[in-house]
C-alpha positions in Angstrom: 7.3 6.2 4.6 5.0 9.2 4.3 4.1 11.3 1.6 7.0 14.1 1.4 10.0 11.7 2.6 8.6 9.4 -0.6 8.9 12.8 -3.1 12.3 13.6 -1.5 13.1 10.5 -2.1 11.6 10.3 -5.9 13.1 14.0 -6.6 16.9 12.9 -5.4 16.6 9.9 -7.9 15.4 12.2 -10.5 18.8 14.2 -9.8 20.7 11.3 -10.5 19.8 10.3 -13.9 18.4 13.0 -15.2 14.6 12.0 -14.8 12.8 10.0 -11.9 14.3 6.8 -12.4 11.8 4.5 -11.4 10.9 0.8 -12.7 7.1 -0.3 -14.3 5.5 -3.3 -15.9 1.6 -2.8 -15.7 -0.2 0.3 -16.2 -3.7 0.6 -18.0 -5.2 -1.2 -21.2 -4.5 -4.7 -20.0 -1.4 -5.1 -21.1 1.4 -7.4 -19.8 5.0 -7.7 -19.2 5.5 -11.4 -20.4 9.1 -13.6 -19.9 10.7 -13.9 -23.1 12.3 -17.2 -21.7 13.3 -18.9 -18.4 16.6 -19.6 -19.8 17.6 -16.8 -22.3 16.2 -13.9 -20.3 13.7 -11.3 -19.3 13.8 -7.7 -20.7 12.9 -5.3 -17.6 11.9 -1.7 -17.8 12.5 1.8 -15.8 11.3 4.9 -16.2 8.5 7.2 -14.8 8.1 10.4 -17.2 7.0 13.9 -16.5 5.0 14.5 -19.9 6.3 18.7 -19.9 9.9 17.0 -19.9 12.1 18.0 -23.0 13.9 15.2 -22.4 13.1 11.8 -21.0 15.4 8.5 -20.1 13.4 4.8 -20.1 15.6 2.1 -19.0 16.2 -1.1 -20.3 17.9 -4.5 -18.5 18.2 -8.2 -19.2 17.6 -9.8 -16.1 19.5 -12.8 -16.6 22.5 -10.5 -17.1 24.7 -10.6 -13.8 25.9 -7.3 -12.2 29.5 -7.6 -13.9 30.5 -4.9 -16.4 31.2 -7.2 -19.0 27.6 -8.3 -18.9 26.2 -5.3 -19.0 28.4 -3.2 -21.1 26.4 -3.9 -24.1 22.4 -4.8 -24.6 21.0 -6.7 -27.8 17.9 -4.7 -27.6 16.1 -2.6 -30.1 13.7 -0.2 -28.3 10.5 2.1 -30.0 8.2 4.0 -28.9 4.6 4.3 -30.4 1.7 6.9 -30.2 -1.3 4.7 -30.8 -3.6 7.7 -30.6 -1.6 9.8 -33.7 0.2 7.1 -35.5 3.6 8.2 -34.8 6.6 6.2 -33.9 10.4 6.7 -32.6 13.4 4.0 -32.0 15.2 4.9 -29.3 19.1 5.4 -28.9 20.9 4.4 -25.7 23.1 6.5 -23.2 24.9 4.1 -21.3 26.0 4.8 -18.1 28.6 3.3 -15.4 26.7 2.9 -11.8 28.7 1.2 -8.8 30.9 -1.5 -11.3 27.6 -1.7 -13.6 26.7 -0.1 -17.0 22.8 1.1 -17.5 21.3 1.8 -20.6 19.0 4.5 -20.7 17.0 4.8 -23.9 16.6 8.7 -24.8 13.3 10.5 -25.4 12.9 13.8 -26.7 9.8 16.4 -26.5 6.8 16.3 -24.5 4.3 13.8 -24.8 0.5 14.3 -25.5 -1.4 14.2 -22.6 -4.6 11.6 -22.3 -2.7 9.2 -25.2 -1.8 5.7 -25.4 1.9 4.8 -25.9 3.3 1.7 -26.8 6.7 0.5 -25.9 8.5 -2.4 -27.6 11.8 -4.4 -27.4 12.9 -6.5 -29.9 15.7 -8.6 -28.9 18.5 -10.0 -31.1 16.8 -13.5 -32.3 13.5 -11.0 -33.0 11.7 -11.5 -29.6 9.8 -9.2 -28.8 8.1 -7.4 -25.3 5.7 -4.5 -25.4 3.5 -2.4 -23.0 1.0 0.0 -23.7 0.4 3.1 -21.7 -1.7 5.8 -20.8 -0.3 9.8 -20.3 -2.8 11.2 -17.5 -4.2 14.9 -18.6 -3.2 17.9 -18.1 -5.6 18.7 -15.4 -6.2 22.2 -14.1 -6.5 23.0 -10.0 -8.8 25.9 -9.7 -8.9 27.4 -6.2 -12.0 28.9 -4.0 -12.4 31.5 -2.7 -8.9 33.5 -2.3 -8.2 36.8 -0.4 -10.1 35.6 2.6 -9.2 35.6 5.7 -7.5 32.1 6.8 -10.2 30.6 9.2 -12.2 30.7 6.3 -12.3 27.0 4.4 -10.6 26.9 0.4 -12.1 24.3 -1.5 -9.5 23.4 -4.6 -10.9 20.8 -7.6 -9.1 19.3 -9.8 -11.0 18.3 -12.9 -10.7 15.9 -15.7 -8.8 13.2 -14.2 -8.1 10.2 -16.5 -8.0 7.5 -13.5 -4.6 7.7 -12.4 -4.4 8.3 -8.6 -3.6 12.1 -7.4 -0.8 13.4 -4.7 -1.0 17.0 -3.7 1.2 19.0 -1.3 -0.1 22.5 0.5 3.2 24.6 1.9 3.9 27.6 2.7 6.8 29.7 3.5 8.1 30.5 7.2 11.9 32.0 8.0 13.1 31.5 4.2 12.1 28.4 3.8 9.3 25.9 2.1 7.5 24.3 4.8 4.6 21.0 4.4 1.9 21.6 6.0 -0.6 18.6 4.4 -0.1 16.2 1.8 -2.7 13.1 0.8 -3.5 11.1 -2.4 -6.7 11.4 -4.0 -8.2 8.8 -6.8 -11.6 8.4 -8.5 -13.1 5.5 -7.0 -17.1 6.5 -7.3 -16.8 10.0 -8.6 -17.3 8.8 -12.3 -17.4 12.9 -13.8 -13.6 12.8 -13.3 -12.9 15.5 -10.9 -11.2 15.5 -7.6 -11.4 17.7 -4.7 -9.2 18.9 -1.2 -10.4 21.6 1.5 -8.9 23.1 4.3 -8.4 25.9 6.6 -5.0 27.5 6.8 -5.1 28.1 9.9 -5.9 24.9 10.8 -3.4 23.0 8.7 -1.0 25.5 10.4 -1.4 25.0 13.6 0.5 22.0 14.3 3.1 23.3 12.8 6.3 24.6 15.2 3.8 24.7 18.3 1.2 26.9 16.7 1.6 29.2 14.1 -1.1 31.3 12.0 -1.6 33.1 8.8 0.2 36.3 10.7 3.9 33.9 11.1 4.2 32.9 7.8 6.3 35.0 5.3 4.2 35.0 1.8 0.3 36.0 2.2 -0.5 32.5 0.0 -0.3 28.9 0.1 1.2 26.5 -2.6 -1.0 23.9 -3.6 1.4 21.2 -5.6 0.4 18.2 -7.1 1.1 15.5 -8.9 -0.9 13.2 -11.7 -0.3 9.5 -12.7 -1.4 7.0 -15.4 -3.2 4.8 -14.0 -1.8 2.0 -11.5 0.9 3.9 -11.3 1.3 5.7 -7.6 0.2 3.2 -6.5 3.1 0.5 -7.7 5.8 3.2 -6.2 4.2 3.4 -3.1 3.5 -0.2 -2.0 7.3 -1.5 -3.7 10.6 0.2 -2.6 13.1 1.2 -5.2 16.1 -0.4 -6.1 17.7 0.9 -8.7 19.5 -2.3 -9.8 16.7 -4.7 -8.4 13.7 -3.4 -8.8 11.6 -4.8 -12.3 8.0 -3.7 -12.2 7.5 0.4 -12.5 6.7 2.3 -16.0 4.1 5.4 -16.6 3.7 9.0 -16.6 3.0 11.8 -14.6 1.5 15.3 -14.9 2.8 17.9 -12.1 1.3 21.1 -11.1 0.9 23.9 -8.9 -1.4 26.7 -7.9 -0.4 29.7 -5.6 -3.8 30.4 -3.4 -3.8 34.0 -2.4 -5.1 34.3 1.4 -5.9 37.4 3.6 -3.0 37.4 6.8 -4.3 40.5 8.5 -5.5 40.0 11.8 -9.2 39.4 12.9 -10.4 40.6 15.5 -11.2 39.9 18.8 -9.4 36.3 17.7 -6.3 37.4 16.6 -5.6 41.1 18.7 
């Protein structure tokens, strides 16, 4: 699957329940998703959370429930949610909702999150079990852009700065007859470049060229290119990329992500000889 059927994908599940359903164990600050018990069950969790959300669904299921409603109409869960960073804490209520002959519960958030901050979720079952993950929000990084206004054979270098570790995915589009058109996408992440910062060039009329047989800066309806992208606590991207979602199956995705975009001014008129 590339890159823009994957956030088609992510945005339509997003539609459906209100956020980016997704499902997470792992993330950052070594922490673990541990079985409770073989025989009484395993708590699982869902949920990847756009930190400029007002409102945010994490979803919780015991495994050894089968797909029945009756199973699943109620859970014995308790849920919180802990800022380790500012001392704060929440306990969550659950919506539940039907889905194909199953209920879900989705355990409610509400208000942004802090960015670059450690959250702790934990589930307390009935007999006083508990399961807990800790977290890391990525920052709210800033893409700056240069230069802009010149002509499109010209290369645009775009860095994004203060990266917390999570892996990067960026989009540039454009618009062409009334409509938003890809013309790159790609995942950036740290590996060596220890100062944080992250960086994409290219040459719009390069990147363009492929695109319907051959098109230029002179085709395209708006004199700028969108540069969108898309920030994840660490482990995360990578989790949803390597393990399709199932939305009843699926056990091991939980995190944040940051999203962004820049609108990159460009020069369309024409240069000559190339271009007359």
């Amino acid at each position: 699957m590339n890159l823009y059927s994957f956030l088609k994908s992510q945005t339509k599940i997003c539609w459906f329940a209100g956020v980016i359903i997704v499902s997470g164990i792992v993330l950052s600050c070594d922490s673990t998703l541990e079985p409770l018990d073989q025989e009484t069950g395993i708590f699982s969790i869902y949920g990847v959370l756009n930190i400029d959300d007002q409102t945010h669904y994490i979803r919780i299921k015991n495994l050894n429930d089968p797909f029945t409603p009756e199973a699943t109409r109620e859970i014995d869960a308790d849920v919180m949610l802990e800022n380790l960073d500012s001392g704060t804490s929440e306990v969550l209520q659950s919506e539940r909702i039907e889905y194909e002959g199953v209920y879900l519960h989705n355990f409610k958030v509400d208000g942004i999150f802090e960015a670059d901050a450690n959250y702790k979720l934990t589930i307390t079952r009935f007999d006083g079990a508990e399961v807990s993950i800790t977290m890391l929000t990525p920052k709210r990084t800033e893409a700056i852009a240069f230069p802009v206004n010149q002509d499109c054979d010209k290369t645009i270098n775009v860095e994004i700065e203060s990266v917390n570790g999570g892996a990067v995915n960026y989009l540039i589009s454009y618009m062409y007859n009334g409509f938003r058109r890809v013309a790159e996408s790609g995942v950036l992440n740290l590996e060596d470049n220890m100062d944080g910062s992250l960086a994409v060039n290219f040459i719009p009329n390069e990147i363009l060229r492929p695109q319907f047989r051959g098109l230029s800066c002179q085709d395209i309806d708006e004199d700028s290119f969108r540069f969108s992208y898309w920030n994840y606590s660490p482990g995360l991207y990578e989790k949803i990329l390597n393990d399709p979602f199932d939305i009843l199956q699926s056990t091991e995705r939980f995190g944040f992500v940051y999203r962004n975009n820049i609108e990159i001014l460009v020069d369309t008129s024409k240069v000559c000889p190339l271009e007359c």
